[in-house]
Residue, then its C-alpha position, 0 to 999 in steps of 0.5 A: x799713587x795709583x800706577x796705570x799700564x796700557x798694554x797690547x800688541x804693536x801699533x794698537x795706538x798706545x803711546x798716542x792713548x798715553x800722551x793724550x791721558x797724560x795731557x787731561x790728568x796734567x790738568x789736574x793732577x801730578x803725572x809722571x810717565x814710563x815710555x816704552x822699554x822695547x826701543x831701547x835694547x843694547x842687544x844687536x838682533x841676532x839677540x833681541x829675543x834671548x834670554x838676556x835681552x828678555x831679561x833686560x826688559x822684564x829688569x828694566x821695565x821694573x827698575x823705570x817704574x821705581x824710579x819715577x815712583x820716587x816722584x811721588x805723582x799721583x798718577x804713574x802710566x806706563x806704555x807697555x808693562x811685564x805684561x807686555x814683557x812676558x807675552x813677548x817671551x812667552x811668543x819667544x819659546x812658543x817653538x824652542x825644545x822645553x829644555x830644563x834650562x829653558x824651564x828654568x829661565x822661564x821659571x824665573x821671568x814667570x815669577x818675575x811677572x807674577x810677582x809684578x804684574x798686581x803693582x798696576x792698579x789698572x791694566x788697560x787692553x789697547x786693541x785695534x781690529x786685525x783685520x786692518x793688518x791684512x791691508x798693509x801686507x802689501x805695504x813696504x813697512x809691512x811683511x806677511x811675517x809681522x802680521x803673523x807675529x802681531x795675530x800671535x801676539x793677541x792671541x797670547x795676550x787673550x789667553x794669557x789674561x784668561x788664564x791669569x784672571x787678569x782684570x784688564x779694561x778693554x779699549x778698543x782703539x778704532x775710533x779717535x785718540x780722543x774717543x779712547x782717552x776718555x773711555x780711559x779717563x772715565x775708568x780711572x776716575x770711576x777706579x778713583x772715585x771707588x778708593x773714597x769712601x763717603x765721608x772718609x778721607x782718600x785712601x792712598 
């Protein structure tokens, strides 16, 4: 099975990626698919952002990835991944005290992160350019503090991938679905096609 994340901030297009390289592997191969955890929070939003909610994702988004691993599919992709996970905590305690109890449930979620984040044979950076955010600011399904917090968030996501010598693919979603579903396709065949040694059977 080779497990697949597309990651990235709000709106850069990732469940519509996921759907359309679902639909051309479908073809082909076995698919199982991980829809994203964020909209399924229990909290009310005084909590949203806690400690335990934050806990519930990071826990939540590894217990689906088990599950439909029990599946056997040959490819498994997931809309957002701890990757996501952890940007959204770290964007969380960006202002709070660094108190020792802080430290410790940062500690724990860090770990948890760590620990998961090389299960993803391939990461895939869903972006988009920003600049279309400021033209929404005006929109009514969009306020100035959204915007701020998604620029925030990439940038989290550029430096965290930086300092974590994370080897992601960047796809820039600015052109069609179908566009970036085959740079998509093409890494994860040329991913595959480097797992097959010449006149060797295919590694799992």
């Amino acid at each position: 099975m080779i497990k697949i994340s597309l990651s990235g901030i709000s709106g850069s297009g990732k469940t519509s990626l996921m759907q359309e390289v679902k639909k051309i592997l479908s073809l082909k191969y076995k698919v199982s698919t991980v829809d994203e955890i964020n909209g399924r929070n229990p909290f009310d939003n005084d909590k949203r952002s806690s400690f335990v909610s934050q806990f519930y994702y990071f826990s939540s988004q590894m217990n689906e990835e088990n599950i439909h691993t029990l599946t056997s599919p040959d490819f498994l992709l997931c809309d957002r991944s701890v990757l996501d996970q952890w940007i959204y905590w770290k964007h969380h305690i960006i202002k709070k005290d660094r108190t020792p109890r802080l430290e410790e449930k940062d500690a724990l979620l860090k770990h948890m992160y760590r620990f998961w984040i090389p299960t993803y044979h391939l990461i895939f950076f869903i972006r988009m350019d920003l600049r279309e955010l400021d033209t929404r600011e005006f929109d009514s399904e969009f306020r100035t503090t959204d915007v701020e917090y998604i620029k925030k968030t990439e940038e989290l996501f550029l430096e965290t991938i930086e300092e974590d010598h994370l080897n992601v693919i960047e796809i820039w979603n600015n052109k069609s679905v179908d566009e970036s579903a085959c740079q998509i396709i093409k890494a994860i065949s040329d991913y595959k096609d480097a797992l097959v040694s010449p006149g060797s059977p295919e590694k799992q």
